[in-house]
C-alpha positions as CSV (number, residue, x, y, z in Angstrom):
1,X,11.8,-120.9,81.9
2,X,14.4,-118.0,81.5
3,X,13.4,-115.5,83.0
4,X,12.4,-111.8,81.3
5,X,15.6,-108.9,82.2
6,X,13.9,-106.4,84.3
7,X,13.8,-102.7,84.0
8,X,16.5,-101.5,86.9
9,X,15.7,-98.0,86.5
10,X,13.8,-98.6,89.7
11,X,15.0,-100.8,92.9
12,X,12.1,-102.0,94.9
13,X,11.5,-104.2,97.8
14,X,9.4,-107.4,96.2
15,X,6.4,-108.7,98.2
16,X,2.7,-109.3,98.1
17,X,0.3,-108.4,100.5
18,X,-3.4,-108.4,101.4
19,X,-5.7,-105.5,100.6
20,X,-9.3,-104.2,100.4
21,X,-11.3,-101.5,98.8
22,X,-14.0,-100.0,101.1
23,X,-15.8,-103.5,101.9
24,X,-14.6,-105.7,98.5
25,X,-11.7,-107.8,98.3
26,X,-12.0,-107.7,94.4
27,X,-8.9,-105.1,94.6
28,X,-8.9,-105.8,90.3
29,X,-11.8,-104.4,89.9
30,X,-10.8,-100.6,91.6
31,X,-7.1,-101.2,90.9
32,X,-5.0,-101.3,87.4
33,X,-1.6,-101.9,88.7
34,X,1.6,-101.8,86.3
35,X,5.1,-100.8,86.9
36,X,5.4,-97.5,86.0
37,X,1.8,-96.1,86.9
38,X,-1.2,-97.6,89.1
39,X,-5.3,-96.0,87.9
40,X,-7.5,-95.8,91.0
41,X,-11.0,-95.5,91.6
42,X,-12.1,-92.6,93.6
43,X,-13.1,-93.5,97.3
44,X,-11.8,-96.5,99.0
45,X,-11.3,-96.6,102.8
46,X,-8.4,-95.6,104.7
47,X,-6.8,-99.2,105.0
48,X,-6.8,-98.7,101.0
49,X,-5.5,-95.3,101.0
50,X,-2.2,-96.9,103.1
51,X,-1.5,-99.4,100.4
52,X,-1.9,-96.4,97.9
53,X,0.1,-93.9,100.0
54,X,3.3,-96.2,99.4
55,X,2.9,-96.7,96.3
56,X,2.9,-93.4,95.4
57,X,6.6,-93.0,96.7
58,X,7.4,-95.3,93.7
59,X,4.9,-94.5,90.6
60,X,2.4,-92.2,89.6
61,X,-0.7,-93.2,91.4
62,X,-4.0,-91.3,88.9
63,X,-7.3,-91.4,90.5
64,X,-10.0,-91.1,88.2
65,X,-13.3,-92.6,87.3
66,X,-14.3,-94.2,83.8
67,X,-17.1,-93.2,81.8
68,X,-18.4,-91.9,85.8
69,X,-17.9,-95.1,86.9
70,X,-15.6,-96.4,89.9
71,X,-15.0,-100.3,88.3
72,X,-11.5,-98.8,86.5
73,X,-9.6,-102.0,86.7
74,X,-12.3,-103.5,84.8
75,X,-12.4,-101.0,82.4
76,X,-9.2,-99.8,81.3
77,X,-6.0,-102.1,80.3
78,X,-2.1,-100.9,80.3
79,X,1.3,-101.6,80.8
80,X,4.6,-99.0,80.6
81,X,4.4,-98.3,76.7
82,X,0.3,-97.6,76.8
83,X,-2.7,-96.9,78.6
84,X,-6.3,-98.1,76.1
85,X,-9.6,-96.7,77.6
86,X,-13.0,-97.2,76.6
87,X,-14.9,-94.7,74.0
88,X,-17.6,-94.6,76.9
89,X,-14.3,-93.0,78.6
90,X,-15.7,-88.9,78.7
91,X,-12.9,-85.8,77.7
92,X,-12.5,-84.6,81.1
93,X,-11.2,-88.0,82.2
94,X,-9.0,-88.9,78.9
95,X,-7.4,-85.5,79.7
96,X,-7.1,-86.4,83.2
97,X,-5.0,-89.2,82.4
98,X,-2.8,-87.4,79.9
99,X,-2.1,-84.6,82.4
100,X,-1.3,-87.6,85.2
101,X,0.2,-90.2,83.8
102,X,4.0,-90.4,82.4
103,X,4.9,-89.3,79.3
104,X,5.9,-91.6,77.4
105,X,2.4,-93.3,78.5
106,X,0.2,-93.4,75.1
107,X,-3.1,-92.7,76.3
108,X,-5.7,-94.1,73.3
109,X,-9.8,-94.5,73.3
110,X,-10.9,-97.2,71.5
111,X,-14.1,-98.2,69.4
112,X,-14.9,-101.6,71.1
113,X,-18.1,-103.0,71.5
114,X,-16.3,-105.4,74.5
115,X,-16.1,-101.8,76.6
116,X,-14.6,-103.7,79.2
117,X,-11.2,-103.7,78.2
118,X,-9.6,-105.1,81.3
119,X,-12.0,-108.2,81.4
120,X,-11.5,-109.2,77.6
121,X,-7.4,-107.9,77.6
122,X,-4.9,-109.2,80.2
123,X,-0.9,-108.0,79.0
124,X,2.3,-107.4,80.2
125,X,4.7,-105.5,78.2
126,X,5.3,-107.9,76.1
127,X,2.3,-110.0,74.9
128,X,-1.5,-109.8,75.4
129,X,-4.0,-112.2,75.2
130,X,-7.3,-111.3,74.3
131,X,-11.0,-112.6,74.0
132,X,-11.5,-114.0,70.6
133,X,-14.0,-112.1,69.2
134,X,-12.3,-108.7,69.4
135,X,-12.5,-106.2,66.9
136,X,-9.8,-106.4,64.2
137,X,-9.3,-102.9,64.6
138,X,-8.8,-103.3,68.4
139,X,-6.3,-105.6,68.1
140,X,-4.3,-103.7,65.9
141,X,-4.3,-100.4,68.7
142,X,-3.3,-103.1,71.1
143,X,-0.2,-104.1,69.5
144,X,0.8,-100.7,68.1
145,X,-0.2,-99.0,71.2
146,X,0.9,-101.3,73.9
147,X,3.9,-102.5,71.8
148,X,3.0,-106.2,72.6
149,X,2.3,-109.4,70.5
150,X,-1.4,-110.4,70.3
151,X,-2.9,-113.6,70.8
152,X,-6.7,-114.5,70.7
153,X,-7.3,-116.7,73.5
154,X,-9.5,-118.6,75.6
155,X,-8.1,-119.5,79.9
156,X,-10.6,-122.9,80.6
157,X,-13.2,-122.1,78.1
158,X,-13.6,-118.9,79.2
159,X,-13.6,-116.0,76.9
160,X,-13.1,-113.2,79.5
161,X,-9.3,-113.4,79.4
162,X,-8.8,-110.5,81.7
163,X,-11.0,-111.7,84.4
164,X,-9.3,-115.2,84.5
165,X,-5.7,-114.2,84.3
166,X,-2.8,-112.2,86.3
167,X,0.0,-111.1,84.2
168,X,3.0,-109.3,84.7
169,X,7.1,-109.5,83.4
170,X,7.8,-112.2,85.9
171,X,4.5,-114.5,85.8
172,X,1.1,-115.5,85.2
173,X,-2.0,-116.7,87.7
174,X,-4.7,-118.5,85.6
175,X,-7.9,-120.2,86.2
176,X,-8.0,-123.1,88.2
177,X,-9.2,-125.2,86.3
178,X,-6.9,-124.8,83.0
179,X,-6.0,-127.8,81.7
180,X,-2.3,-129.1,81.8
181,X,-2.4,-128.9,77.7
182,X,-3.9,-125.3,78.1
183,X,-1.0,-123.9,80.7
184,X,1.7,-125.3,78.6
185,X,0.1,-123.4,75.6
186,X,-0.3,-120.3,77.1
187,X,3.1,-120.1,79.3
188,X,4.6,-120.3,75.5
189,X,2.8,-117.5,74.4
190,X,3.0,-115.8,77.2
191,X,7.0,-116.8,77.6
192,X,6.7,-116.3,81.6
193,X,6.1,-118.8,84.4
194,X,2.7,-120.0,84.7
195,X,0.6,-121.1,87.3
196,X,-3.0,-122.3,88.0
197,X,-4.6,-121.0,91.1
198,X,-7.0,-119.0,93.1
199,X,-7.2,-115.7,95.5
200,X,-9.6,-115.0,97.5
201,X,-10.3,-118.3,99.5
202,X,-10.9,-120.2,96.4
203,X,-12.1,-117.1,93.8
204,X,-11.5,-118.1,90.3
205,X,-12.0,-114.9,89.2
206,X,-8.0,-114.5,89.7
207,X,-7.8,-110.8,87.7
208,X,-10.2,-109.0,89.5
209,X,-8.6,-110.5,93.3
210,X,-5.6,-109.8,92.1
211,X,-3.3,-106.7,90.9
212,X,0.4,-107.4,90.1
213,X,3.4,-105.6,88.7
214,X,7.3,-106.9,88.9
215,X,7.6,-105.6,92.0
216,X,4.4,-105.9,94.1
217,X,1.5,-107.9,94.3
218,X,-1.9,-106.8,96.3
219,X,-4.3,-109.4,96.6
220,X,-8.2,-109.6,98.2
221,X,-8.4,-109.5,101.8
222,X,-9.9,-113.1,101.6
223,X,-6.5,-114.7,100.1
224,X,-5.6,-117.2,102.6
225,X,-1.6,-117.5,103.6
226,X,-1.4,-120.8,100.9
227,X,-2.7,-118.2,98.1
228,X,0.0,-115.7,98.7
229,X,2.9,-118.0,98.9
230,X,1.4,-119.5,94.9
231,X,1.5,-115.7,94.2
232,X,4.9,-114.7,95.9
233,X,6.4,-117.8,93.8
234,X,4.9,-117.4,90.3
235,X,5.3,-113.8,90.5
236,X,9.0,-113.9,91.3
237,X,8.2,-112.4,94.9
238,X,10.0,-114.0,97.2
239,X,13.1,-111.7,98.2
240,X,11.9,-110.8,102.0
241,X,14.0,-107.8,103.0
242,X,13.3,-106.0,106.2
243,X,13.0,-102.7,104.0
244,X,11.3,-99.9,105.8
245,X,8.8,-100.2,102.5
246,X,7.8,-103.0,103.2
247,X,7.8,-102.8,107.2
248,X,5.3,-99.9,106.5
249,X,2.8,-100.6,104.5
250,X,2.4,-104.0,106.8
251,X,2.5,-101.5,110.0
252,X,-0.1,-99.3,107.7
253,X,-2.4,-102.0,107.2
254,X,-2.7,-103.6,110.3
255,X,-3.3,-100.3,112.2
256,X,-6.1,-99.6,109.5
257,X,-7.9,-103.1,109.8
């Protein structure tokens, strides 16, 4: 597969590494990680706050809730060009993200029955795949908003595309048990390396144990070492420089365990 240019405007170290929020290893579901921005729930424990911390010397990091709940990775979907909440999403928190977020980062509400966007959406900033039965409408603020090509979409016969897929510009995780037929499909589509696979100790629900940009990768505390080498590979993660990034956020996280 050829291999999407990057964006250089930034030069990061590349790595993947083990996290938790409070007591879950579904990192996904508190966590909407992209490459210019990351949205995270309020709260988390201090071994979080570390993997946040460093982050934040690279992009924005926003916390914020969702329609007053904490599940944001769940519930929101975004890459560089655009950020689409749901219209259970209240003023004070659309504002919030405005205010926080980059500017040329489209904040948009959306009239969608499927509220949670990040379980029925999964996009880089390129394409998007979607659950089937989304709203016509939707699907048009995806692609005008996001500034990706949509594609209605089922990962193993499941129709929660964002649950059962980790996308960025360099790679996809998928379901387990996708067929051969299936991957070959959607690497097309998708037009990025493809992989199926598990985090977690054998989750399948890859998108909510998983967060990923083209730069970093921050899976459950449960992924086991075999996990993070599939993810470290399909997501282009393999450069292991001794940078003090990436020296410090291990350092942070061990001293927070």
């Amino acid at each position: 597969y050829q291999r999407r240019v990057r964006d250089n405007t930034h030069t990061h170290t590349q790595m993947a590494v083990r996290a938790r929020f409070e007591n879950s290893s579904d990192v996904g579901v508190f966590l909407k990680l992209t490459s210019t921005y990351c949205i995270s729930a309020y709260g988390g424990s201090e071994h979080f706050r570390a993997v946040e911390h460093h982050l934040a010397d690279h992009i924005p990091v926003v916390h914020t809730s969702i329609a007053d709940c904490r599940i944001v990775g769940r519930m929101v979907v975004g890459n560089k060009h655009g950020l689409l909440v749901p219209n259970t999403t209240s003023d004070q928190e659309l504002l919030h993200l405005r205010n926080a977020l980059p500017d040329e980062v489209v904040v948009q509400r959306v009239e969608e029955r499927l509220s949670a966007l990040g379980n029925v959406i999964v996009c880089n900033d390129h394409v998007a795949l979607v659950h089937p039965d989304i709203d016509k409408e939707t699907e048009e603020i995806i692609a005008d908003v996001l500034g990706v090509e949509v594609f209605r979409q089922t990962i193993a016969g499941n129709v929660l595309v964002g649950s059962y897929c980790a996308l960025s510009n360099q790679g996809a995780l998928v379901h387990p048990k996708t067929s051969v037929e299936d991957q070959e499909e959607l690497a097309s589509l998708l037009q990025v390396p493809l992989v199926a696979g598990t985090v977690n100790r054998g989750s399948e629900v890859v998108g909510a144990g998983l967060v990923v940009n083209d730069w970093a990768a921050f899976a459950g505390h449960n992924t086991t070492s075999h996990e993070i080498a599939v993810i470290e590979k399909i997501f282009n993660l393999q450069e292991r420089s001794s940078s003090k990034l990436l020296d410090d956020i291990r350092t942070s996280l061990l001293d927070t365990i």
